[in-house]
C-alpha positions in Angstrom: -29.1 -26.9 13.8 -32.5 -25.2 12.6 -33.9 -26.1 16.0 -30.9 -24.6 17.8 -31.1 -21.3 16.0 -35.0 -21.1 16.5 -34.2 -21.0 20.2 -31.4 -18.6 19.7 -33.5 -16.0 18.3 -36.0 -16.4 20.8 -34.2 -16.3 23.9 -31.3 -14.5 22.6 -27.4 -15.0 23.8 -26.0 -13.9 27.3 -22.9 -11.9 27.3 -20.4 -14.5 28.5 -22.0 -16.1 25.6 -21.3 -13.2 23.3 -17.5 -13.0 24.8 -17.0 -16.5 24.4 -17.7 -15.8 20.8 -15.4 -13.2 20.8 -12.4 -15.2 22.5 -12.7 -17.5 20.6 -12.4 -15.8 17.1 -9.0 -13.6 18.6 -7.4 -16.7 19.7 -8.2 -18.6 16.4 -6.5 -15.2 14.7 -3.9 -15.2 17.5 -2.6 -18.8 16.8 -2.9 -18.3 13.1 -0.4 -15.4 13.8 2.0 -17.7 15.5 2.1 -20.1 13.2 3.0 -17.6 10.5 6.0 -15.5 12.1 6.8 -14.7 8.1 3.3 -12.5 8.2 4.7 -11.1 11.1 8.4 -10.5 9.9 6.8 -9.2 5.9 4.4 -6.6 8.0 7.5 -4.7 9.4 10.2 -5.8 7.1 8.4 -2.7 4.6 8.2 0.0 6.9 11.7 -0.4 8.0 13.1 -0.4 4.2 11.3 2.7 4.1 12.1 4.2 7.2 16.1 3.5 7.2 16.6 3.6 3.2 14.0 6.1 1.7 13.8 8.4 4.5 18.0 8.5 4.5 18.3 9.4 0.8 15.3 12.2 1.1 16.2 13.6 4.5 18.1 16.7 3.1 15.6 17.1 0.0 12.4 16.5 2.0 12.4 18.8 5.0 9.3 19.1 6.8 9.0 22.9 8.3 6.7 23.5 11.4 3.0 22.4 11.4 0.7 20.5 13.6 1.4 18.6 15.5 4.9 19.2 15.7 6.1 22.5 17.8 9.6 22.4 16.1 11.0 21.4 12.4 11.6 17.7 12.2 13.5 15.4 10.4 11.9 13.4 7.3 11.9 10.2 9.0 10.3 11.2 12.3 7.5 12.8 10.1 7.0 9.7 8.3 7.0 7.0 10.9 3.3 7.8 11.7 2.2 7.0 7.7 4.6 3.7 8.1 2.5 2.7 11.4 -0.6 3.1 8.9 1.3 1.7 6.4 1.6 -1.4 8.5 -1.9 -1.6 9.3 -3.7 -1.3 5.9 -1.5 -4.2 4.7 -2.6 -6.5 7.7 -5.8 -5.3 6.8 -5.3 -6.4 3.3 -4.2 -9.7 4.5 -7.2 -10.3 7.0 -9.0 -10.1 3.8 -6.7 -12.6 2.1 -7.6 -15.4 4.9 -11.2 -14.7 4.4 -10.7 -15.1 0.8 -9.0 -18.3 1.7 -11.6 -19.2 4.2 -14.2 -19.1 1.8 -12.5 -21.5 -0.4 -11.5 -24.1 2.3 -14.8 -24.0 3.2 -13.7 -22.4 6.7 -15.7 -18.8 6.4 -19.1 -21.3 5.8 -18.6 -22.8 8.7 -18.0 -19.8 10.5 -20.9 -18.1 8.7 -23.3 -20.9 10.0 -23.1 -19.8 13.8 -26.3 -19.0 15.2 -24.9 -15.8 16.6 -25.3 -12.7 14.5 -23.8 -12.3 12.0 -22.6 -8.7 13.1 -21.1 -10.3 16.1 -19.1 -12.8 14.1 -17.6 -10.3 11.6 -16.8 -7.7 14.2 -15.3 -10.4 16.4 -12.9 -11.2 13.2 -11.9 -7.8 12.5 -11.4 -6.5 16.4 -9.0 -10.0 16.3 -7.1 -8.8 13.1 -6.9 -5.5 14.2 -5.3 -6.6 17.8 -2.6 -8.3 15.7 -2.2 -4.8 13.9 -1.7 -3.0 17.0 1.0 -5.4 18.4 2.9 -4.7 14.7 2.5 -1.0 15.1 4.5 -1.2 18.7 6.7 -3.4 17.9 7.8 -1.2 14.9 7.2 2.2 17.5 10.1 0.1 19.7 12.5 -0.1 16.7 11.7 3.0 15.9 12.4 4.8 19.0 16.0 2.9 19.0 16.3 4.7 15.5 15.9 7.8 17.9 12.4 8.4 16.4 10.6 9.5 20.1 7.0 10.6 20.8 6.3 12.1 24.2 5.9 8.8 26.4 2.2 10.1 27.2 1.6 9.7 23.0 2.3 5.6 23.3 -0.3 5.3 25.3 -2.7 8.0 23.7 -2.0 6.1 20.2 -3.6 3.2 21.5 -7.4 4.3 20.7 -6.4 5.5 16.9 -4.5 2.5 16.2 -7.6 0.6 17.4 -10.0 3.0 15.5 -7.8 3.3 12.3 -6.8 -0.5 12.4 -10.9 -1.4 12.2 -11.5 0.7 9.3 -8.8 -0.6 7.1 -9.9 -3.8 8.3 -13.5 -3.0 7.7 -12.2 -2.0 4.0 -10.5 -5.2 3.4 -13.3 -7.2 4.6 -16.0 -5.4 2.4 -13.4 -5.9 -0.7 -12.6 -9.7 0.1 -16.9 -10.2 -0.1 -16.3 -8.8 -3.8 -13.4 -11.7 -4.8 -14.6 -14.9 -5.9 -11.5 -16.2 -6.5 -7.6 -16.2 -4.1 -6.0 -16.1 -7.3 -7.4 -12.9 -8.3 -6.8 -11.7 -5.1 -3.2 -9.9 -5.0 -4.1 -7.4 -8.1 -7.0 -6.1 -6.5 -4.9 -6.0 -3.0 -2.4 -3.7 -4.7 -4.8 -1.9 -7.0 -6.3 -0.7 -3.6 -3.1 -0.5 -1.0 -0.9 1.8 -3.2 -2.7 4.5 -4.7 -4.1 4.8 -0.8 -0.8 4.8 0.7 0.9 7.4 -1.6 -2.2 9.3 -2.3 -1.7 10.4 1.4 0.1 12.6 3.9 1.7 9.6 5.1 5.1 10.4 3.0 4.8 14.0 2.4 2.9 17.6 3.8 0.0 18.1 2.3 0.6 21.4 1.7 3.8 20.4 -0.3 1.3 18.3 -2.7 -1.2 21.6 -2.9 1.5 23.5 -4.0 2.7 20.8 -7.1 -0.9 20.0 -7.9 -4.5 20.9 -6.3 -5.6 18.1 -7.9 -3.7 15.3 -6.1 -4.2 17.5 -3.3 -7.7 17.1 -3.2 -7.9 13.1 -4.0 -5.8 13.5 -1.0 -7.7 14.6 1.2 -10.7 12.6 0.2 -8.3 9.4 1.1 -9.7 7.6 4.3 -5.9 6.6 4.4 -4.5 9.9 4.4 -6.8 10.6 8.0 -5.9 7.1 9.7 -2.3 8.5 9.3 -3.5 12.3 10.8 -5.5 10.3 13.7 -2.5 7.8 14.6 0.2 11.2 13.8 -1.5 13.7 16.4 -2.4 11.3 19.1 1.7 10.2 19.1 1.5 13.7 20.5 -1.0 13.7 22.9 -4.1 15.4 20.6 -6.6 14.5 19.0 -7.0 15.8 15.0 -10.7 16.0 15.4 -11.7 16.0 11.2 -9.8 12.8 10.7 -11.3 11.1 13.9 -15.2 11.8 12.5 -13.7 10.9 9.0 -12.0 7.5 10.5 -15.5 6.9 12.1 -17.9 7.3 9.4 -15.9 5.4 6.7 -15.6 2.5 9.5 -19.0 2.3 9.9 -19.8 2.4 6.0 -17.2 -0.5 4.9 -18.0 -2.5 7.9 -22.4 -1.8 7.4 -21.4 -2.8 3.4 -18.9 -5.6 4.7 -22.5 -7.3 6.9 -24.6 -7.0 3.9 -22.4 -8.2 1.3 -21.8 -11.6 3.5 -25.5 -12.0 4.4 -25.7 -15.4 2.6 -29.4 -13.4 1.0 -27.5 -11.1 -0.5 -23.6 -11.6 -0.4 -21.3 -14.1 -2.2 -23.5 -16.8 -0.3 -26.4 -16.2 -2.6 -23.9 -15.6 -5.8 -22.2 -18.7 -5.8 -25.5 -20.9 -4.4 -27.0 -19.5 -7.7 -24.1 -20.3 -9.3 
């Protein structure tokens, strides 16, 4: 192995090589999501509670008046289905993690770990994979949605496509970085929801912001400092057809921070590699 990776670092990999990588990593995450319809059923089962029981009870209390990007007043639950499309994606995100938690523990993440192709590669691979399973979720729920007569102009289905990609990697890239901090599965699900709900409802995904502003400035300022509350902007405007420019350079920079942290905290030099080898 030590001779292989010698001449891998001195000749370097081919891109078919480096794609081979890739296809291989998405269709190891693409059969695992086969195998587990419940992941697949769980991801859209709590969107829908919220969509058809929670935004039926609030429609008449919670009326959303006219801001961007909507050109008219809208009802509660077309203004929410964009934060339930995040929604979807930060728990798949938070359950990559949880199969890299397992990983490690069955030994699988080592073996993957081991490759001789950069490390980079190999973790970008796994989160581009998780975050194509993401995607599919997000449409499949758009579909159910727009039978609930929740529409977005048709050109906004296929503008979402980049934000889902580009919010889907850095909710990835955040549960990645936090499964290199748990040692063990078991402590896994606190942490999971210590991290998914105050994200999800410290957000604009349920509510205006303004509306929060004008209860507290405080939450409305944690707010607005949420990564989670400008994956929801990014995936709300391009249903539309724009682009919110703030959110897409926020949505940018925090995916290249987790995902950066995420590389160095499973270099096995400096990661959980090194911690539990000196352990």
């Amino acid at each position: 192995m030590t001779a292989i990776s010698d001449t891998t670092e001195r000749h370097g990999f081919s891109l078919a090589q480096y794609l081979i990588c890739l296809t291989g990593i998405v269709w190891r995450e693409a059969l695992r999501f086969i195998h587990q319809r419940e992941r697949f059923i769980s991801a859209l089962v709590r969107p829908l509670v919220w969509l058809f029981i929670f935004a039926a009870g609030f429609r008449q209390v919670l009326g959303v008046s006219i801001i961007p990007p909507y050109e008219t007043y809208v009802l509660y639950e077309v203004y929410i289905a964009p934060g339930l499309v995040a929604m979807i994606q930060l728990f798949n995100g938070m359950q990559s993690s949880l199969t890299m938690v397992y990983d490690r523990e069955t030994g699988g993440m080592r073996t993957l770990l081991v490759s001789p192709f950069p490390r980079w590669w190999l973790l970008t691979s796994k989160l581009l994979a998780g975050t194509l399973v993401s995607i599919l979720q997000a449409y499949v729920f758009l579909l159910i949605a727009w039978f609930w007569d929740i529409e977005a102009p048709a050109i906004g289905y296929l503008a979402v496509a980049p934000a889902l990609l580009l919010s889907g990697f850095m909710l990835g890239a955040l549960g990645m970085l936090i499964s290199s901090l748990i040692k063990q599965l078991e402590n896994f699900a606190g942490v999971m929801n210590f991290v998914i709900f105050p994200m999800f409802f410290a957000s604009s995904a349920l509510y205006p912001l303004w509306r929060v502003k004008e209860s507290s400035p405080l939450l409305y300022y944690v707010c607005e400092l949420n990564p989670f509350t400008h994956a929801t902007e990014l995936i709300r405007f391009a249903l539309y057809g724009q682009v919110a420019w703030i959110s897409l350079t926020v949505v940018l920079g925090c995916t290249a921070a987790f995902l950066f942290g995420a590389i160095l905290a499973y270099d096995p030099a400096r990661g959980f590699l090194a911690r539990r080898n000196g352990g």
